[in-house]
MARKOL-343301 format. One record per residue: y negated, z, x of N, C-alpha, C in turn; residue in three letters; residue number from 1. Coordinates in steps of 0.2 Angstrom, whole numbers, plus 5000, padded with zeros to 4 digits. Atoms other than C-alpha are relative to their C-alpha. Layout:
N
[[Y, Z, X], [Y, Z, X], [Y, Z, X], "ALA", NUM]
...
// end
This chain:
248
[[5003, 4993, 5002], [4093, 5069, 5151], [4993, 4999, 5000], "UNK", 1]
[[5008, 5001, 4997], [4075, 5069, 5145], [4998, 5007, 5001], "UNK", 2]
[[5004, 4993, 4999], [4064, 5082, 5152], [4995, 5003, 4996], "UNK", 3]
[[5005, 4997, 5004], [4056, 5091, 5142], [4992, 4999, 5001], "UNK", 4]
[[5005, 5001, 5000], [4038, 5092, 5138], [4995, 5006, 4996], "UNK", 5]
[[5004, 4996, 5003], [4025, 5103, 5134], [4992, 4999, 5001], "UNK", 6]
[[5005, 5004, 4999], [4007, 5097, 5131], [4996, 5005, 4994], "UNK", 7]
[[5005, 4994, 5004], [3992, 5110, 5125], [4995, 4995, 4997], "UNK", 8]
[[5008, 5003, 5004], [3978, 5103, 5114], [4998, 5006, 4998], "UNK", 9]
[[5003, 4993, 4998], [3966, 5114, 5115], [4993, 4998, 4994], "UNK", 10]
[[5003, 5001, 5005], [3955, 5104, 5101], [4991, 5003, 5003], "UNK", 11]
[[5006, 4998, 4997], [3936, 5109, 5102], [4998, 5008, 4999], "UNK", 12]
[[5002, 4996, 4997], [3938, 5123, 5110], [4999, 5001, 5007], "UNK", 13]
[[5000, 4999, 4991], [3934, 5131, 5127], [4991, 5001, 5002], "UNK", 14]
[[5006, 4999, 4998], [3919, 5132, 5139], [5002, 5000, 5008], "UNK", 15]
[[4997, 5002, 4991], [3918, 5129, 5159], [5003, 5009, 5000], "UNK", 16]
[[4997, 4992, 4998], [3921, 5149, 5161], [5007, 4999, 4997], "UNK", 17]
[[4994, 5002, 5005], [3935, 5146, 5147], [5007, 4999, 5004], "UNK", 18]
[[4998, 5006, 4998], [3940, 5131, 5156], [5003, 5003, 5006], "UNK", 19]
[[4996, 4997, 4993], [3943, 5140, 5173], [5002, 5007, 5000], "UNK", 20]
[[4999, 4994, 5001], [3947, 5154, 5168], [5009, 5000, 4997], "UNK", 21]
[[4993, 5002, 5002], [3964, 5148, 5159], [5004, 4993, 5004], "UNK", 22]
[[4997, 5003, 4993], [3968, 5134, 5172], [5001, 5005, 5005], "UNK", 23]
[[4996, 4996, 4995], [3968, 5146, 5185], [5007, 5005, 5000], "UNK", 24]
[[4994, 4998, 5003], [3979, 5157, 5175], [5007, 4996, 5002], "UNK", 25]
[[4993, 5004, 5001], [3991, 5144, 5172], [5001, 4997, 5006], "UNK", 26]
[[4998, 5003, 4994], [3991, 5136, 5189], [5003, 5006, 5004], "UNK", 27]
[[4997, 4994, 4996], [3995, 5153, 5198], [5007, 5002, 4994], "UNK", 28]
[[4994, 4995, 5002], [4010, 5158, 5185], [5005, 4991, 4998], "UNK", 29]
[[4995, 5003, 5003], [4017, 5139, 5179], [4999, 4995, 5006], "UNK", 30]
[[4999, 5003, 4996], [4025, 5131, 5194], [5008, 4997, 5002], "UNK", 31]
[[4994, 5007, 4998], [4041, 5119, 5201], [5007, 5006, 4996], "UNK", 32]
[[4996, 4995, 5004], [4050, 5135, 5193], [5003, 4998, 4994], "UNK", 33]
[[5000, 5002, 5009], [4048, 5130, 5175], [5000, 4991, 5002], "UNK", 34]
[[4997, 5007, 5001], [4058, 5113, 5173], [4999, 4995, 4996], "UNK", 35]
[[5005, 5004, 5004], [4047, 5108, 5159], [4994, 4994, 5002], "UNK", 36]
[[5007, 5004, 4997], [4033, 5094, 5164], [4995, 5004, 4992], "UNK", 37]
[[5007, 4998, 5006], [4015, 5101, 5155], [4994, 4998, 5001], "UNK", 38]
[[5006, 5003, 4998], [4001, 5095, 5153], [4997, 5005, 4993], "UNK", 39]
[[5007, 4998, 5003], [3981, 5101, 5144], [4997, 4994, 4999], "UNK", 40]
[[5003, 5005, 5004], [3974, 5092, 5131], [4991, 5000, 4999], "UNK", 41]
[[5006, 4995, 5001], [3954, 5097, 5135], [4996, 4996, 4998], "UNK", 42]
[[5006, 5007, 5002], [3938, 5090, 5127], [4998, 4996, 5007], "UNK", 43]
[[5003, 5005, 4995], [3931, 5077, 5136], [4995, 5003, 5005], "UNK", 44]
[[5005, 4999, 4994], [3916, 5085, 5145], [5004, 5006, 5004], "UNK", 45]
[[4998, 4994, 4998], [3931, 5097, 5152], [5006, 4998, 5006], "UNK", 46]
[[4994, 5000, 4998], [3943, 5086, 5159], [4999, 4999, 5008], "UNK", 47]
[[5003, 5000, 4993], [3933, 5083, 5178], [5004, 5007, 5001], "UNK", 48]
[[4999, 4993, 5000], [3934, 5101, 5178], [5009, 5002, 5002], "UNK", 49]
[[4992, 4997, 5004], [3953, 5104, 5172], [5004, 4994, 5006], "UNK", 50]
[[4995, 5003, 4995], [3960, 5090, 5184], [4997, 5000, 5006], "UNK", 51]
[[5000, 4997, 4996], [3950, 5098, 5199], [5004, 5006, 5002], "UNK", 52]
[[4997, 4991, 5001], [3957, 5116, 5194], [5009, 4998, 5002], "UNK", 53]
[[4993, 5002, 4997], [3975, 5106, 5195], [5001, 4998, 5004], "UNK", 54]
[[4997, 5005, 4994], [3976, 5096, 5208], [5005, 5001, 5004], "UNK", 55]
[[4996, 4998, 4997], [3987, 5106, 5217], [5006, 5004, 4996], "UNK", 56]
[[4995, 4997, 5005], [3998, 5112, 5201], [5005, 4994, 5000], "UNK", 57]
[[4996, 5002, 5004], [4012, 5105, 5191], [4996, 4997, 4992], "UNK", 58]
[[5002, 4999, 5008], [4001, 5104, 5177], [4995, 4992, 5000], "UNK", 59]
[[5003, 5007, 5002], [3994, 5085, 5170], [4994, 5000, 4995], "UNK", 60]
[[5006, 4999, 5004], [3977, 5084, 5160], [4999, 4995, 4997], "UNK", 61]
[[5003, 5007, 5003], [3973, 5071, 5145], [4994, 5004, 4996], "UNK", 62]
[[5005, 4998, 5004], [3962, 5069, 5133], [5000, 5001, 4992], "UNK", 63]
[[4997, 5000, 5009], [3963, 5071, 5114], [4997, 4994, 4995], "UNK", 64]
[[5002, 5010, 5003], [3957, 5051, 5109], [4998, 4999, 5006], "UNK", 65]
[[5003, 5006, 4998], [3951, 5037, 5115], [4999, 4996, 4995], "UNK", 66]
[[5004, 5007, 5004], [3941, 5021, 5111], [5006, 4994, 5000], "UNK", 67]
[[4998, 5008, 5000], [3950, 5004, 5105], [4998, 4998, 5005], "UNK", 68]
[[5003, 5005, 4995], [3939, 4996, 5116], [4999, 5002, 5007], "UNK", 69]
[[5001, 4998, 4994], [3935, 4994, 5134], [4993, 5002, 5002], "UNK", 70]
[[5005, 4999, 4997], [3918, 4994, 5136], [4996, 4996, 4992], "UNK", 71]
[[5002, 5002, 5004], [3904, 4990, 5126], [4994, 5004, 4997], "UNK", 72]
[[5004, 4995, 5003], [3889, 4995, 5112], [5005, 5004, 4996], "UNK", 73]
[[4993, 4995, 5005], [3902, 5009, 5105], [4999, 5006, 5002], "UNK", 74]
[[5005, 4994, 5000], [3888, 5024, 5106], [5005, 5005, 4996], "UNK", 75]
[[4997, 4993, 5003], [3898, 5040, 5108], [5007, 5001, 5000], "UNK", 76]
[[4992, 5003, 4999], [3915, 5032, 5112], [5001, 5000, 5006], "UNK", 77]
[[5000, 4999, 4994], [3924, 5035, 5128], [5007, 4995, 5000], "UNK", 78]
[[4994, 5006, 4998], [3936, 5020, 5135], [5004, 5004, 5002], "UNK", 79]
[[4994, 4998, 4995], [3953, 5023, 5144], [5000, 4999, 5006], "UNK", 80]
[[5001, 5001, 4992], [3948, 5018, 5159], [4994, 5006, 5002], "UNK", 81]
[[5005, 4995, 4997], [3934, 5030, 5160], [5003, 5007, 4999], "UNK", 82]
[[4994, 4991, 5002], [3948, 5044, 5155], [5005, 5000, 5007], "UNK", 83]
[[4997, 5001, 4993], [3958, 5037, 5170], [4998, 5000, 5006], "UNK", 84]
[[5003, 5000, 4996], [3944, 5037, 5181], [4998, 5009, 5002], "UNK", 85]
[[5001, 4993, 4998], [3942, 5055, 5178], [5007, 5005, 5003], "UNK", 86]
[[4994, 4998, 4998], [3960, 5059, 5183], [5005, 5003, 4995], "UNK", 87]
[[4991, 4998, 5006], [3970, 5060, 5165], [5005, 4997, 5000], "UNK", 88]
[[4994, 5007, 4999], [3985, 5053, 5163], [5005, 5004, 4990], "UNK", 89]
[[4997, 5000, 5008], [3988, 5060, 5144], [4996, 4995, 4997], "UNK", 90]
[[5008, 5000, 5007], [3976, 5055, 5128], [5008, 5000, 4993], "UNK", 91]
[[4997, 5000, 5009], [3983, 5059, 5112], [4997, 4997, 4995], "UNK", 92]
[[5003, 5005, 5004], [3982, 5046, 5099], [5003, 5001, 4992], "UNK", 93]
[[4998, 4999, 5008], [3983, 5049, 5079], [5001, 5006, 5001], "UNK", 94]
[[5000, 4992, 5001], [3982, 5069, 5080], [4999, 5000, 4990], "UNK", 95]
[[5002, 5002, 5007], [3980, 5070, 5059], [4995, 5004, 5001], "UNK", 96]
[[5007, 4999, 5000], [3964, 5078, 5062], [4995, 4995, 5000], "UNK", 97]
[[5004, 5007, 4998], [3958, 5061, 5069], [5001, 4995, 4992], "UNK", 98]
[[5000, 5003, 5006], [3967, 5052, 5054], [4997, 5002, 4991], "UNK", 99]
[[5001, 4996, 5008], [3962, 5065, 5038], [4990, 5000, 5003], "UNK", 100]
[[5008, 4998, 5001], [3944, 5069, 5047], [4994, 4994, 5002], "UNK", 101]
[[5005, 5006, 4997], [3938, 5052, 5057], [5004, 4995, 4995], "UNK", 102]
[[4996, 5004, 5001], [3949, 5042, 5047], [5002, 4994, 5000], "UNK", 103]
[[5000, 5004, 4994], [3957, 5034, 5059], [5006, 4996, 4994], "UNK", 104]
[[4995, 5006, 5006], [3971, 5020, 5052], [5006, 4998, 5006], "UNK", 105]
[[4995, 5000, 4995], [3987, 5016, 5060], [4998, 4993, 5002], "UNK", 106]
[[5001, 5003, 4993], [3979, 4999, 5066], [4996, 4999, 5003], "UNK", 107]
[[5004, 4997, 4993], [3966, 5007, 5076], [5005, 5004, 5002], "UNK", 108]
[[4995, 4996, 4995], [3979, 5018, 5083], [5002, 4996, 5002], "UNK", 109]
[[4997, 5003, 4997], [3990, 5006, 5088], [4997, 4995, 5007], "UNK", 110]
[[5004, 5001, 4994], [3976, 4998, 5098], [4997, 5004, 5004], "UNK", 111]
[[5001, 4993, 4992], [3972, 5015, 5109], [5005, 5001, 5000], "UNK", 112]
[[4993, 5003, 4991], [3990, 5014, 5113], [5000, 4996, 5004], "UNK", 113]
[[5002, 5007, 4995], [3987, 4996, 5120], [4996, 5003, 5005], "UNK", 114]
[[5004, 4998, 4994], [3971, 5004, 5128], [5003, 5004, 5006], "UNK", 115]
[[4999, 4994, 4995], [3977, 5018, 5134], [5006, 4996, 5005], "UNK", 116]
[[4993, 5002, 4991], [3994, 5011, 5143], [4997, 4993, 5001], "UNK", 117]
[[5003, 5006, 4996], [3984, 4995, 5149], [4995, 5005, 5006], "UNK", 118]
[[5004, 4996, 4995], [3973, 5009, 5159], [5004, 5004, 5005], "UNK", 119]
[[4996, 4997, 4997], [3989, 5018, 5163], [5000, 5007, 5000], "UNK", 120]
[[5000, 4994, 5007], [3987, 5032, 5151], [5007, 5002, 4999], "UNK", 121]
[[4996, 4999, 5007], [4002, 5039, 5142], [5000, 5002, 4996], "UNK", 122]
[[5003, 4996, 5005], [3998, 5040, 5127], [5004, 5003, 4995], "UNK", 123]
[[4996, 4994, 5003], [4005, 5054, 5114], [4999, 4998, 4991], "UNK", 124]
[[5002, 5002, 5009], [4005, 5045, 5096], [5004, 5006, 4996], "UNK", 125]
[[4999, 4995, 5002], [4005, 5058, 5084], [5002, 4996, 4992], "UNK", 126]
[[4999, 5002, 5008], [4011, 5057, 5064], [5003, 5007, 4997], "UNK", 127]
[[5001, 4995, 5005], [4015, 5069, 5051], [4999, 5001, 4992], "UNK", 128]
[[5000, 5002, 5005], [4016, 5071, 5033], [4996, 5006, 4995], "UNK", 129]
[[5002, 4994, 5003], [4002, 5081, 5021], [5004, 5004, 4996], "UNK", 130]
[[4996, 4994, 5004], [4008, 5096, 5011], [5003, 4997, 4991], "UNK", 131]
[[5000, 5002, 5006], [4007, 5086, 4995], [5007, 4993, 5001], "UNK", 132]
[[4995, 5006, 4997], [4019, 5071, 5004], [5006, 5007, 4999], "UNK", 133]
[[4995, 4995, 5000], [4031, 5086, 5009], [5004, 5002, 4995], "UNK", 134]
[[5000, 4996, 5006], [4032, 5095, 4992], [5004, 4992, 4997], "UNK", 135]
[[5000, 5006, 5006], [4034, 5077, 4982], [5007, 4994, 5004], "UNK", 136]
[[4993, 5005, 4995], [4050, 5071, 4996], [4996, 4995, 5003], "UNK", 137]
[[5003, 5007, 4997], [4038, 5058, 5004], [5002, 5002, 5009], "UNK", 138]
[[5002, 5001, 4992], [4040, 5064, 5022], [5002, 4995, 5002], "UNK", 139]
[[4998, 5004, 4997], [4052, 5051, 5028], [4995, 4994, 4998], "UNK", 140]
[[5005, 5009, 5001], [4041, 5035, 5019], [4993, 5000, 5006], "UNK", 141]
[[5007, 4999, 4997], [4026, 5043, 5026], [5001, 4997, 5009], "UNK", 142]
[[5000, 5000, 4995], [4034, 5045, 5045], [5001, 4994, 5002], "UNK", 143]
[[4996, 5008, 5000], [4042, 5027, 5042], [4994, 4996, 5001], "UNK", 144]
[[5004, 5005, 5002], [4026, 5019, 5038], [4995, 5001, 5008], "UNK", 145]
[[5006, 4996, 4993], [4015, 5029, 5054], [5003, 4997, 5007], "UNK", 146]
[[4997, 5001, 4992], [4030, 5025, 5069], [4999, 4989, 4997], "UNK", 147]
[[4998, 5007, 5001], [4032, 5007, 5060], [4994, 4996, 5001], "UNK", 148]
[[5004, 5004, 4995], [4014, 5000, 5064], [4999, 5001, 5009], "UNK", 149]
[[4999, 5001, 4992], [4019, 5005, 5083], [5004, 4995, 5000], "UNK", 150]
[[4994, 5002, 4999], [4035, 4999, 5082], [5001, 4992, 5000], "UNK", 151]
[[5003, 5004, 5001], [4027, 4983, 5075], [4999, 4995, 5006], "UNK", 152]
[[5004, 5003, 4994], [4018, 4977, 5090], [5005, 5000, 5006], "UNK", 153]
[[4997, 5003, 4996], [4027, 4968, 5101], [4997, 5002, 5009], "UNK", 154]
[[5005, 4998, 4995], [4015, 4973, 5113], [4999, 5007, 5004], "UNK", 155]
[[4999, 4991, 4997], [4017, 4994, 5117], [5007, 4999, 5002], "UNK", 156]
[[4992, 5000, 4994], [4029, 4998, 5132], [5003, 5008, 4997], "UNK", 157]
[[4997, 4996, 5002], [4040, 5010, 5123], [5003, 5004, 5006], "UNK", 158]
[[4998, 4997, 4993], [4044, 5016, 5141], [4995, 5006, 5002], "UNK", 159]
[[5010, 4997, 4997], [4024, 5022, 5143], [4999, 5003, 4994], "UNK", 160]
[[5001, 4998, 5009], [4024, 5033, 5126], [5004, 5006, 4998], "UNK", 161]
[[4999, 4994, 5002], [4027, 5049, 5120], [4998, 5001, 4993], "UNK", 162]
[[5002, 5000, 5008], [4029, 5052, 5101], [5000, 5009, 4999], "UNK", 163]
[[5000, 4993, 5002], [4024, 5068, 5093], [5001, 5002, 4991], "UNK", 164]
[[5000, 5002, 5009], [4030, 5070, 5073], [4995, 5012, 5001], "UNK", 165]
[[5004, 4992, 5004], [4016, 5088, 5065], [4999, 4998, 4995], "UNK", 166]
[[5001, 5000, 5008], [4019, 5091, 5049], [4993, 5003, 4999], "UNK", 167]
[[5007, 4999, 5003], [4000, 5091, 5042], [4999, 5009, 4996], "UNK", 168]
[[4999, 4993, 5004], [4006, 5108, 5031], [5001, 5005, 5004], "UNK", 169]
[[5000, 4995, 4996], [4011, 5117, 5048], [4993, 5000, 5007], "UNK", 170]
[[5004, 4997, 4992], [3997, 5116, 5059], [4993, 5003, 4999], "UNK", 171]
[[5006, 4993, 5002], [3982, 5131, 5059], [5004, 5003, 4995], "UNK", 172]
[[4999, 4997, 5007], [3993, 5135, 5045], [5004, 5008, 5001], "UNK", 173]
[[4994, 4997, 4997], [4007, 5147, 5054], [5005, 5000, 4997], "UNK", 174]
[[4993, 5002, 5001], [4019, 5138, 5043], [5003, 4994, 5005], "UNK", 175]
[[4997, 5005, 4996], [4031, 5129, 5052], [5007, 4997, 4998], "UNK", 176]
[[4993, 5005, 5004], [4046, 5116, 5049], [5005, 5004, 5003], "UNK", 177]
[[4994, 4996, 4998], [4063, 5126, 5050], [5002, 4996, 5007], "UNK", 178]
[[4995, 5006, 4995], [4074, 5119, 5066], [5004, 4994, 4997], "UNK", 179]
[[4998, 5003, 5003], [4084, 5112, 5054], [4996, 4992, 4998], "UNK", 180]
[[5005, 5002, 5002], [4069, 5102, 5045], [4994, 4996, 5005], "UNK", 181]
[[5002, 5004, 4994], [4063, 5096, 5060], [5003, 4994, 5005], "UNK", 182]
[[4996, 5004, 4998], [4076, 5089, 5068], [5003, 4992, 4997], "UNK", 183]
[[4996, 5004, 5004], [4082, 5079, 5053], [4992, 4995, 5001], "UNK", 184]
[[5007, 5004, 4999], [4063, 5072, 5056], [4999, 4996, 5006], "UNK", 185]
[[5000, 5003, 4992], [4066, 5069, 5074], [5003, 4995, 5001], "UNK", 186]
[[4995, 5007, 5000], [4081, 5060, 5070], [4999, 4994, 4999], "UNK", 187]
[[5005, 5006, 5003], [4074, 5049, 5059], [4997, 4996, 5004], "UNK", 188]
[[5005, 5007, 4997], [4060, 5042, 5070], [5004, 4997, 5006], "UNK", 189]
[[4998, 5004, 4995], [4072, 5041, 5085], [5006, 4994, 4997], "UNK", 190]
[[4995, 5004, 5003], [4085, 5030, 5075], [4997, 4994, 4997], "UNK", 191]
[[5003, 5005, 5000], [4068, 5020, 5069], [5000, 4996, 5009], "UNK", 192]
[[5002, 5002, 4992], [4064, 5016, 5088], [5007, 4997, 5004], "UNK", 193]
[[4995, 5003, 5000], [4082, 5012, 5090], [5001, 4992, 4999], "UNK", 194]
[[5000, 5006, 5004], [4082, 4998, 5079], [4995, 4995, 5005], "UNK", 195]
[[5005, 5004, 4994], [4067, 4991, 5090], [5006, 4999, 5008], "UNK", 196]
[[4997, 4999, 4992], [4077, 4997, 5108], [5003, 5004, 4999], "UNK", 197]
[[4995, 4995, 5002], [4093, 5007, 5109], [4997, 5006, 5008], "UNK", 198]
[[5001, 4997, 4993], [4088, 5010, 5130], [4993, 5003, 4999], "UNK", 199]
[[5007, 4998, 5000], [4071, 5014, 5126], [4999, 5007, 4993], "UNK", 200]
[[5001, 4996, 5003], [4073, 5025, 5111], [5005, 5007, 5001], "UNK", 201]
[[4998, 4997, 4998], [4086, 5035, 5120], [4997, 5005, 5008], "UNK", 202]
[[5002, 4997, 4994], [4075, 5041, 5135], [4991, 5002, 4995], "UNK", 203]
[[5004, 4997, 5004], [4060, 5044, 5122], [4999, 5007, 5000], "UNK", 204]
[[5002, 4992, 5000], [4052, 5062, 5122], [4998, 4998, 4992], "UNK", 205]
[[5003, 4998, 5011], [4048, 5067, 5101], [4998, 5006, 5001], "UNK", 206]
[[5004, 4992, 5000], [4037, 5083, 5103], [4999, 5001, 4992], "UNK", 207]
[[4998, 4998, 5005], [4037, 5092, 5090], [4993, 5007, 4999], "UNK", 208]
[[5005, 4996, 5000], [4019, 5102, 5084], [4999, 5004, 4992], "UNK", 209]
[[5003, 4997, 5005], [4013, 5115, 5071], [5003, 5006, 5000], "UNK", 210]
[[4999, 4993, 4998], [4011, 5130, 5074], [5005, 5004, 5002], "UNK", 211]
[[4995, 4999, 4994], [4024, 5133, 5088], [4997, 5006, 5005], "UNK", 212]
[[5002, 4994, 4997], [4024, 5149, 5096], [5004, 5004, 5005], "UNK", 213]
[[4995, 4997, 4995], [4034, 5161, 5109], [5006, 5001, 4994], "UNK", 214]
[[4995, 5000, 5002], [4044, 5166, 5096], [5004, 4996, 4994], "UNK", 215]
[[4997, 5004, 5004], [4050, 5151, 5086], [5000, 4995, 5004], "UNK", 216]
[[5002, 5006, 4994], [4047, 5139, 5103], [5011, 4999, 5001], "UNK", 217]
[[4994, 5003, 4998], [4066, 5141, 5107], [5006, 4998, 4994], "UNK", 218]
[[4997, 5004, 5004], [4074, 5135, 5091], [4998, 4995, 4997], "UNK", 219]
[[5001, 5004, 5002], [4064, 5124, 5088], [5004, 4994, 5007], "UNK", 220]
[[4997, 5005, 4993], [4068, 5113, 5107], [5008, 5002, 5001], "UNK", 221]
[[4991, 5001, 4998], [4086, 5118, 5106], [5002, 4996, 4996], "UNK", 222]
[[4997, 5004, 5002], [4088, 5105, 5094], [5001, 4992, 5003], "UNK", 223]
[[5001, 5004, 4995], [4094, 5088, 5099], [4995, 4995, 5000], "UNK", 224]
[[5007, 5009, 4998], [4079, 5075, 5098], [4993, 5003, 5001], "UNK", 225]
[[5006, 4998, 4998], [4066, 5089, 5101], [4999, 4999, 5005], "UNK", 226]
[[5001, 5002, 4992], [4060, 5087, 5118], [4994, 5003, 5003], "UNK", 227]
[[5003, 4996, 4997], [4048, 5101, 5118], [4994, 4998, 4995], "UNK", 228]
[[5003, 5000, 5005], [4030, 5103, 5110], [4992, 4997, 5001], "UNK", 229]
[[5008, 5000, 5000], [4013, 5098, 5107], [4996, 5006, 4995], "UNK", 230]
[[5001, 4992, 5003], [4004, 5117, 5105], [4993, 5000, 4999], "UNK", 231]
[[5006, 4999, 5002], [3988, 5119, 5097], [4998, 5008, 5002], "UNK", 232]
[[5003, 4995, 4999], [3981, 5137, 5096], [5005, 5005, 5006], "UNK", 233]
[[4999, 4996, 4993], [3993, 5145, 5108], [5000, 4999, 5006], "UNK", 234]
[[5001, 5003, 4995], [3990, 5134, 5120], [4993, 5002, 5005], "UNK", 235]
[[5006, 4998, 4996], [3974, 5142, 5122], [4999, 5009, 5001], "UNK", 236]
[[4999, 4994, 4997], [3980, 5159, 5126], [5007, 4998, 5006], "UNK", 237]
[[4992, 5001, 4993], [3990, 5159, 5144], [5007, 5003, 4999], "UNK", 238]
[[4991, 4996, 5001], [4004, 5171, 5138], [5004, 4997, 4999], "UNK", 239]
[[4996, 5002, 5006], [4009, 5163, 5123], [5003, 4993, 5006], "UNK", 240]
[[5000, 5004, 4998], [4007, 5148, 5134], [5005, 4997, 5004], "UNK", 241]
[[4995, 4998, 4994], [4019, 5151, 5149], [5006, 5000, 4995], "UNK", 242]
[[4993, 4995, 5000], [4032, 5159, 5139], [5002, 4993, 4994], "UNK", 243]
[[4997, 5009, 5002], [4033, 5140, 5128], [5002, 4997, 5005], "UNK", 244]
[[4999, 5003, 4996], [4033, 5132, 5143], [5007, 5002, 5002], "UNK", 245]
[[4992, 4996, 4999], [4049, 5145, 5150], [5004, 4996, 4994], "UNK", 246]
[[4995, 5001, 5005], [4057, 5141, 5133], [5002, 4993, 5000], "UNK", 247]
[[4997, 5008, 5001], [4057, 5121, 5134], [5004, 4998, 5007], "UNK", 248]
// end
């Protein structure tokens, strides 16, 4: 049975007030009660902060990237061991903001998975298919092509790894993939992952992002290869935030 999962990206938003003011929230309301594991995805200059404010929660804090590299001239780059160093134990890797806006490439991603779980990270590789892929039947080529340079590499511990499929067309957007539409997508990547490992693609979490909300949270994870969400905007109100968390 995998455990659900619920993982907030809070993207560049927030502020210290922000920052303590919504960890406290969520520490005093989400605890050993709610059977979901959660973690916050905060900017960088937040996360000291955000895994002080948890220490004594349920609640796990990453980051939203990481550097290839370990160290180095890479002015403006933050390594995995200095994301480890500050107490994460997420980082999300290939967000399609990072891919459409820093144009990142599936093999620099595949290399901040290596970083990251060589640092002991678990990283949240993310993929997804534009509205134009969608419309023109590409999603499956597209997600084939995004799991398939992970899948590649002999080298990522499919044990240490969390996949995330957001369709590019539902996120900011408040469109979102049916249950149906989603699932048949989840299937998909766990049946690629299979082909690699049958034990390892059965104990896989597949989160499932784009603009997920209280009231579509529970049909979306009641299907079967969902395993819960990666939340963008609602993530950063504590109501909405809880009551996802309850539903997974």
């Amino acid at each position: 049975m995998r455990q659900p999962l619920v993982i907030g990206n809070w993207k560049m938003n927030g502020s210290l007030a922000f920052t303590s003011e919504l960890l406290h929230t969520l520490e005093d309301r989400i605890d050993d009660k709610i059977s979901c594991e959660v973690g916050v995805c905060t900017p960088f200059v937040y996360i000291k902060l955000a895994t002080e404010l948890t220490a004594n929660s349920v609640i796990k804090v990453g980051a939203q990237t990481v550097s290839e590299f370990k160290a180095g001239a890479y002015t403006g780059e933050v390594s995995a061991l200095m994301l480890k160093e500050l107490g994460a134990d997420w980082v999300l890797v290939g967000h399609s903001e990072r891919r459409t806006l820093f144009n990142e490439v599936n093999a620099a991603l595949v290399q901040k998975v290596l970083a990251a779980q060589s640092a002991g990270l678990t990283p949240v590789y993310c993929m997804g298919e534009t509205e134009a892929d969608y419309k023109s039947g590409h999603t499956f080529s597209v997600i084939a092509d995004q799991i398939g340079a992970l899948l590649d590499s002999d080298d990522v511990d499919l044990n240490n790894l969390v996949l995330a499929y957001e369709p590019v067309w539902a996120i900011g957007t408040g469109l979102t993939a049916t249950p149906d539409e989603a699932q048949k997508v989840h299937a998909f990547i766990r049946t690629l992952v299979k082909e690699k490992n049958i034990k390892s693609a059965e104990g896989l979490r597949i989160l499932y992002g784009g603009s997920v909300k209280p009231d579509n949270a529970l049909s979306l994870f009641g299907q079967d290869d969902i395993d819960g969400g990666l939340i963008g905007g609602a993530s950063l109100d504590a109501d909405a935030f809880i009551s996802i968390c309850q539903q997974a």
